[in-house]
Backbone bond lengths (Angstrom), bond angles and torsions (degrees), N, CA, C in turn:
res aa  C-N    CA-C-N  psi(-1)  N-CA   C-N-CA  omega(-1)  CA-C   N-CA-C  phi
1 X - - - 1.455 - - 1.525 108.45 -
2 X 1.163 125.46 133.10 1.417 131.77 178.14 1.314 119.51 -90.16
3 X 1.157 108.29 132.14 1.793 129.40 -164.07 1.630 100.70 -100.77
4 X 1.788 104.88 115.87 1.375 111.86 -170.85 1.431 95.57 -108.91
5 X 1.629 115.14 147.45 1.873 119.88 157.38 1.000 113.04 -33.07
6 X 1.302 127.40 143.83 1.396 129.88 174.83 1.551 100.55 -102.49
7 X 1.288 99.20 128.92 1.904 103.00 -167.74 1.801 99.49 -136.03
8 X 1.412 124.22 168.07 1.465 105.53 162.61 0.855 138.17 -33.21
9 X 1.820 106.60 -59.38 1.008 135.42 -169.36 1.567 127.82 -54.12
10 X 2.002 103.91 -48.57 0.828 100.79 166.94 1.574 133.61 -82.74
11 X 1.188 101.05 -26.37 1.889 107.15 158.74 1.535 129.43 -48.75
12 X 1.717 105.74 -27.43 1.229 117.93 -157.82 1.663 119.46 -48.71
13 X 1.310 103.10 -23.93 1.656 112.15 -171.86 2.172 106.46 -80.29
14 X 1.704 91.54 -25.60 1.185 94.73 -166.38 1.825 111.31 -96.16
15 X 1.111 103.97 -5.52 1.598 107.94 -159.22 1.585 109.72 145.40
16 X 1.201 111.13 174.74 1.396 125.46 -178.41 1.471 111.89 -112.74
17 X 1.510 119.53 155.05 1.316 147.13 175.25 1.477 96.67 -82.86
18 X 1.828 109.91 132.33 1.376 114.57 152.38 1.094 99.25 -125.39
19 X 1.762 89.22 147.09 1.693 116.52 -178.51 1.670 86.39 175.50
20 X 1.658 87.12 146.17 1.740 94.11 172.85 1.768 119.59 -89.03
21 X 1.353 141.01 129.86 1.094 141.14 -130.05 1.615 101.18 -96.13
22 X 1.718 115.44 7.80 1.282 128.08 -167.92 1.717 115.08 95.11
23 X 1.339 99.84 -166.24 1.602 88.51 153.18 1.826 82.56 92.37
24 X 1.784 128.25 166.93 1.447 135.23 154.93 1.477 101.59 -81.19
25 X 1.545 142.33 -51.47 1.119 137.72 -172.24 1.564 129.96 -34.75
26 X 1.206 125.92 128.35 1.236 129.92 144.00 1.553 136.01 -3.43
27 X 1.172 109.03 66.15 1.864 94.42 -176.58 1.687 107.03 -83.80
28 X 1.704 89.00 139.65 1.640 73.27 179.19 1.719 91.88 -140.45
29 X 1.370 104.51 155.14 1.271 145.13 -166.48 1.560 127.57 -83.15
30 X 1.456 124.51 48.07 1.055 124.50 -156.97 1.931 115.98 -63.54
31 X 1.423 109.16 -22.16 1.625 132.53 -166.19 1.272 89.18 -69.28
32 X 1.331 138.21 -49.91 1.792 141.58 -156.55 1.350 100.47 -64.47
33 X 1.598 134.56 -53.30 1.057 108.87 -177.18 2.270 115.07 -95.45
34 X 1.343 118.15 16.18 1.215 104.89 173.72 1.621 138.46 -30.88
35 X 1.119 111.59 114.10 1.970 102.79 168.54 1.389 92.00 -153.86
36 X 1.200 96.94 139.88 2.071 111.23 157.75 1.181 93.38 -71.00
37 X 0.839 166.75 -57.57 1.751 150.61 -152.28 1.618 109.17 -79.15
38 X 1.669 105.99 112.01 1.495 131.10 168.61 1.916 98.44 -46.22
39 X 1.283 98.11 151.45 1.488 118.40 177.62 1.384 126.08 68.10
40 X 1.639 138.48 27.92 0.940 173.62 57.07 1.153 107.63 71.58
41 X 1.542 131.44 91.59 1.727 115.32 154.70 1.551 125.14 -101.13
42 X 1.075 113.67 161.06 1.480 96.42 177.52 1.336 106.17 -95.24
43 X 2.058 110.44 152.40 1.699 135.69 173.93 1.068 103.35 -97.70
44 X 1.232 137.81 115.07 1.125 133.70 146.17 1.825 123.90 -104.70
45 X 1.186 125.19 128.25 1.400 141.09 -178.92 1.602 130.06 -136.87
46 X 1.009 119.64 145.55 1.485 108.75 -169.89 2.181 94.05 -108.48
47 X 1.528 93.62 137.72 1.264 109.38 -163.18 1.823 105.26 -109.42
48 X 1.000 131.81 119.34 1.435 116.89 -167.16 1.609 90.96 -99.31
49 X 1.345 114.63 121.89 1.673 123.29 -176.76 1.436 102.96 -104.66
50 X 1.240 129.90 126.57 0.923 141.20 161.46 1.511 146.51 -58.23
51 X 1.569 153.13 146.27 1.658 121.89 -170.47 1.531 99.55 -84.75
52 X 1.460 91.63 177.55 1.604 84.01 -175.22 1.446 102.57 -113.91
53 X 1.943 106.94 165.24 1.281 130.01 -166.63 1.585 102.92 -85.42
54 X 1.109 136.35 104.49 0.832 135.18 128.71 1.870 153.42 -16.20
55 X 1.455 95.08 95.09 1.304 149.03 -6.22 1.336 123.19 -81.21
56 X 1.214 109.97 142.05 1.828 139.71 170.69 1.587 99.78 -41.35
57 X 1.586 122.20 110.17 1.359 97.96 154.65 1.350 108.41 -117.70
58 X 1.946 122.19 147.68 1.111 125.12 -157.34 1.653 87.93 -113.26
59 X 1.295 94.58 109.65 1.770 92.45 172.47 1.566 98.57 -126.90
60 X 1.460 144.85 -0.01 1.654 124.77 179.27 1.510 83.16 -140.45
61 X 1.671 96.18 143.25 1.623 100.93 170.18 1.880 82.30 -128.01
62 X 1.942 81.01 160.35 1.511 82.73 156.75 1.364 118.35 -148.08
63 X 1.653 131.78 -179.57 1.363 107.83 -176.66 1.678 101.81 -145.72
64 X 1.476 131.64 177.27 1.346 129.38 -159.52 1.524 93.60 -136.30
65 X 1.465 119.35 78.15 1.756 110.08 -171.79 1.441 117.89 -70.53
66 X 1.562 115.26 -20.75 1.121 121.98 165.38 1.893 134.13 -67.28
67 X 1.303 104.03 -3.46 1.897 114.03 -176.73 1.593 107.45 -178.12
68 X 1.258 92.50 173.99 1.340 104.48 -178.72 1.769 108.05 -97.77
69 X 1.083 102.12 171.29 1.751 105.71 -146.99 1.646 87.05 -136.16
70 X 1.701 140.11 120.89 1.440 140.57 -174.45 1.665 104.42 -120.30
71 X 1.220 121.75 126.80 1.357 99.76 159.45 2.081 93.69 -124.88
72 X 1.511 84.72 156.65 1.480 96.22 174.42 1.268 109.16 -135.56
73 X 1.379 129.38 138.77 1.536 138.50 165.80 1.334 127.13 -52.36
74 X 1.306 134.52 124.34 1.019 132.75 149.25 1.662 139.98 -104.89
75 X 0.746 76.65 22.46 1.559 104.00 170.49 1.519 111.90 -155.69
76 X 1.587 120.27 -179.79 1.358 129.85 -167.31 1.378 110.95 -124.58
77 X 1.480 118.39 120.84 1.423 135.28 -170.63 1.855 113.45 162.47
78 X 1.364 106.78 177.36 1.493 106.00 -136.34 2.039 71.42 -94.73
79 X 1.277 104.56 172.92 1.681 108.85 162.78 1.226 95.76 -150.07
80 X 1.580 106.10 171.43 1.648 114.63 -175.35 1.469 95.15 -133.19
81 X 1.534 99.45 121.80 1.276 103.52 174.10 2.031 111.65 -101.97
82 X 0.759 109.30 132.24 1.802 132.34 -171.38 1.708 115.08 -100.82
83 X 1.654 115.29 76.48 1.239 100.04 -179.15 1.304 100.02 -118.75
84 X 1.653 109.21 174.40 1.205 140.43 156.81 1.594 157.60 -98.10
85 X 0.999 132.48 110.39 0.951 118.14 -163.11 1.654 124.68 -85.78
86 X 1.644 155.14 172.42 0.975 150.44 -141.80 1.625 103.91 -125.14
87 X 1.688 97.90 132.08 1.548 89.76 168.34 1.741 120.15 -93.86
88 X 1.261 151.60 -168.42 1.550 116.04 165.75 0.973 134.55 -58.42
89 X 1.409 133.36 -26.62 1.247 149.02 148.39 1.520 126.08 -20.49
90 X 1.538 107.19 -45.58 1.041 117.62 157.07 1.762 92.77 123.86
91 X 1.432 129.45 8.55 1.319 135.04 -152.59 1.061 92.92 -105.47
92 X 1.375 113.84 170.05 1.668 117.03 175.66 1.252 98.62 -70.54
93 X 1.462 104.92 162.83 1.591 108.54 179.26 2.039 94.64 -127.89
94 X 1.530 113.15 92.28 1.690 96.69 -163.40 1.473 116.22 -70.45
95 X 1.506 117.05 11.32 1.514 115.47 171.28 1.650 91.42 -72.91
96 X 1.564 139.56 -65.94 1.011 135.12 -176.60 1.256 115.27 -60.83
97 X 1.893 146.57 36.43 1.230 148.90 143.70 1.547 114.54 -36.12
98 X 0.820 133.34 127.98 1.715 131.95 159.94 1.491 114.90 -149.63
99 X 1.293 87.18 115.54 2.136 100.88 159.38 0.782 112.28 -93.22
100 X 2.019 112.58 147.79 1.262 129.45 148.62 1.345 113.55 -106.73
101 X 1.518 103.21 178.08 1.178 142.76 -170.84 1.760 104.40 -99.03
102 X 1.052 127.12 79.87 1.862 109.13 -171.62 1.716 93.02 -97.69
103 X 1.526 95.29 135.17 1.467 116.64 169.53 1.591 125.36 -60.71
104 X 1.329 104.50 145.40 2.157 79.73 -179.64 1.586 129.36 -65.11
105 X 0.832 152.04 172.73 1.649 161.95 -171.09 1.787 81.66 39.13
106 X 1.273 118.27 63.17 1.163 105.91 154.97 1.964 91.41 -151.55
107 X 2.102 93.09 133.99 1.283 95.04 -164.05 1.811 94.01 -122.55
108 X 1.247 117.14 176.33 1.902 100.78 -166.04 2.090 90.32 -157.00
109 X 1.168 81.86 179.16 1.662 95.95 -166.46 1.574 119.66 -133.36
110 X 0.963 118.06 85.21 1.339 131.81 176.90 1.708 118.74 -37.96
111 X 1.287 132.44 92.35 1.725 135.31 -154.66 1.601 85.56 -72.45
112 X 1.403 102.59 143.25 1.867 121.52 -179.69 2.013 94.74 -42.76
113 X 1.387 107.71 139.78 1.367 116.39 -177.02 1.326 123.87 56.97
114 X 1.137 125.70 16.71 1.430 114.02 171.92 1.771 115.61 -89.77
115 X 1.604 107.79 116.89 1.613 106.11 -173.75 1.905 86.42 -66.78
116 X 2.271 88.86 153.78 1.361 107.23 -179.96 1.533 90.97 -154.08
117 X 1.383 132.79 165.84 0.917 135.28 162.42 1.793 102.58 -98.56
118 X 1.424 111.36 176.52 1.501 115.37 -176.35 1.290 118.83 -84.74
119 X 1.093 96.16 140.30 1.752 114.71 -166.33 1.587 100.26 -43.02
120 X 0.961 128.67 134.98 1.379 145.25 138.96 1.789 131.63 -113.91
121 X 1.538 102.58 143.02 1.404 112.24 -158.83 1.883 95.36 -83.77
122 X 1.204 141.36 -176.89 1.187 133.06 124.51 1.275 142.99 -138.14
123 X 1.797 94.66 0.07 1.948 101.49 140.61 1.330 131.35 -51.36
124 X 1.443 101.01 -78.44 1.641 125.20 176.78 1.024 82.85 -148.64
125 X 1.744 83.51 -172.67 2.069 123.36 -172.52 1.743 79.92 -58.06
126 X 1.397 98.78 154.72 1.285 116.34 148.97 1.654 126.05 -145.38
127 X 1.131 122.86 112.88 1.725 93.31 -175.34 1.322 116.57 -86.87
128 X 1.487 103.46 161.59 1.545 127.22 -171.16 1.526 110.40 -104.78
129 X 1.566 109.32 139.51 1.433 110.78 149.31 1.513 115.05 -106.75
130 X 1.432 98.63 119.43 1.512 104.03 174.37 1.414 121.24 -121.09
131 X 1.184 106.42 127.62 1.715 130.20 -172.66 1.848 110.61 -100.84
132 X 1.130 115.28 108.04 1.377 116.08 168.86 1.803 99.24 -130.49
133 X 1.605 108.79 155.42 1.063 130.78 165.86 1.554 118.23 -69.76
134 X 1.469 107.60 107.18 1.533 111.11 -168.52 1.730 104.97 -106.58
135 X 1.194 117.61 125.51 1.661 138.75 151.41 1.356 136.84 -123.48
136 X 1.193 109.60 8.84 1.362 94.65 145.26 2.211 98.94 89.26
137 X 1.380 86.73 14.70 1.759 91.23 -165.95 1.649 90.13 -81.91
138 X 1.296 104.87 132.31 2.089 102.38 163.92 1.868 121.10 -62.26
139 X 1.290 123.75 103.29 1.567 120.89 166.79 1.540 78.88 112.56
140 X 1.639 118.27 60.55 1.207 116.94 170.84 1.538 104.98 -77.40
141 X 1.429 109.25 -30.69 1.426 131.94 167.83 1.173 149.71 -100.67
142 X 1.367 118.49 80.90 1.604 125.24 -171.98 1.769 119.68 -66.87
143 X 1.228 125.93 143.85 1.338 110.90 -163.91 2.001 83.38 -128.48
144 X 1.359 116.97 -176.04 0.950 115.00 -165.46 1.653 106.78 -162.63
145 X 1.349 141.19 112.58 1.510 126.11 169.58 1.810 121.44 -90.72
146 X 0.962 113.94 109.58 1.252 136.82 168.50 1.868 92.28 -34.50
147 X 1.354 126.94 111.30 1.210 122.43 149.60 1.500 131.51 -42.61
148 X 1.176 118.06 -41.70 1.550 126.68 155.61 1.384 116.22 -133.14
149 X 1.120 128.78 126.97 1.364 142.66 177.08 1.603 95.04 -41.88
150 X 1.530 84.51 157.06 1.554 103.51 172.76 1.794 96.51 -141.85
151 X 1.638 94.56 126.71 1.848 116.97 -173.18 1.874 104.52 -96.97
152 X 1.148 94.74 125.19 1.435 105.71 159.19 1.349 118.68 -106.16
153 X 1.263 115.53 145.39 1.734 128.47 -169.36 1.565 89.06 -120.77
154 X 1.452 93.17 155.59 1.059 113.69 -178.15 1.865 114.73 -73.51
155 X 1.621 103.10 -21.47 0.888 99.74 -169.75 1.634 109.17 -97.50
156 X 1.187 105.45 6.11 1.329 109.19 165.79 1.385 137.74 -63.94
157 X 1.928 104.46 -25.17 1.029 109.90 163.99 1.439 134.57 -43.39
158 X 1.320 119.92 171.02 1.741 113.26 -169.24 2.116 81.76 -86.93
């Protein structure tokens, strides 16, 4: 499977890119905390992600239909982000699978329900701060099995 840059553009269907655009001003982040569900606090936790084994196989995705899902870097190194796209049903559809390539000090936002597999680093460890909108709803977390795995190579990267 081929590993594309992660750019707005191409994220755009899945979530948004954080990074501040330069400039002294204030950027602020309204996508990180999204949920339709009233009474909403935000979680924040730092997640230590690991690099990946070579080769990556993606056999369970999962997704958060209730909020949006943020991770941000704290440290500097490449990550692979693992999403999915929807069949009408609302299920993954694994012909529409796509990884990126995310750059370092660059952190992104997962839009409410979009299946992803789990973050993986592929420098080193890096830890994460991740911010999602927490309420307390049951099946905050949908998980998903890939009928046949899908392998990433290392050399797939860009």
């Amino acid at each position: 499977m081929r590993v594309e840059p992660l750019t707005d553009t191409s994220f755009a269907a899945f979530g948004a890119l954080i990074r501040h655009p330069g400039g002294s001003e204030r950027h602020y982040l309204p996508a990180v905390l999204a949920t339709p569900l009233p009474d909403a606090r935000p979680a924040l936790w730092i997640h230590p992600v690991k690099p990946a084994q070579w080769p990556l196989r993606i056999d369970k995705l999962e997704r958060h239909p209730h909020g949006a899902q943020s991770f941000m870097p704290l440290g500097s190194g490449h990550a692979l982000v693992v999403v999915c796209g929807k069949d009408a049903e609302g299920m993954p559809d694994p012909k529409a699978l796509r990884a990126f390539l995310c750059p370092p000090a660059t952190g992104f936002t997962y839009h409410p329900g979009v299946w992803h597999h789990g973050l993986t680093s592929i420098d080193a460890a890096i830890d994460f701060v991740v911010v999602m909108a927490a309420h307390g709803v049951t099946g905050e977390t949908d998980w998903f099995s890939l009928p046949t795995a899908i392998t990433i190579e290392h050399r797939d990267l860009p």
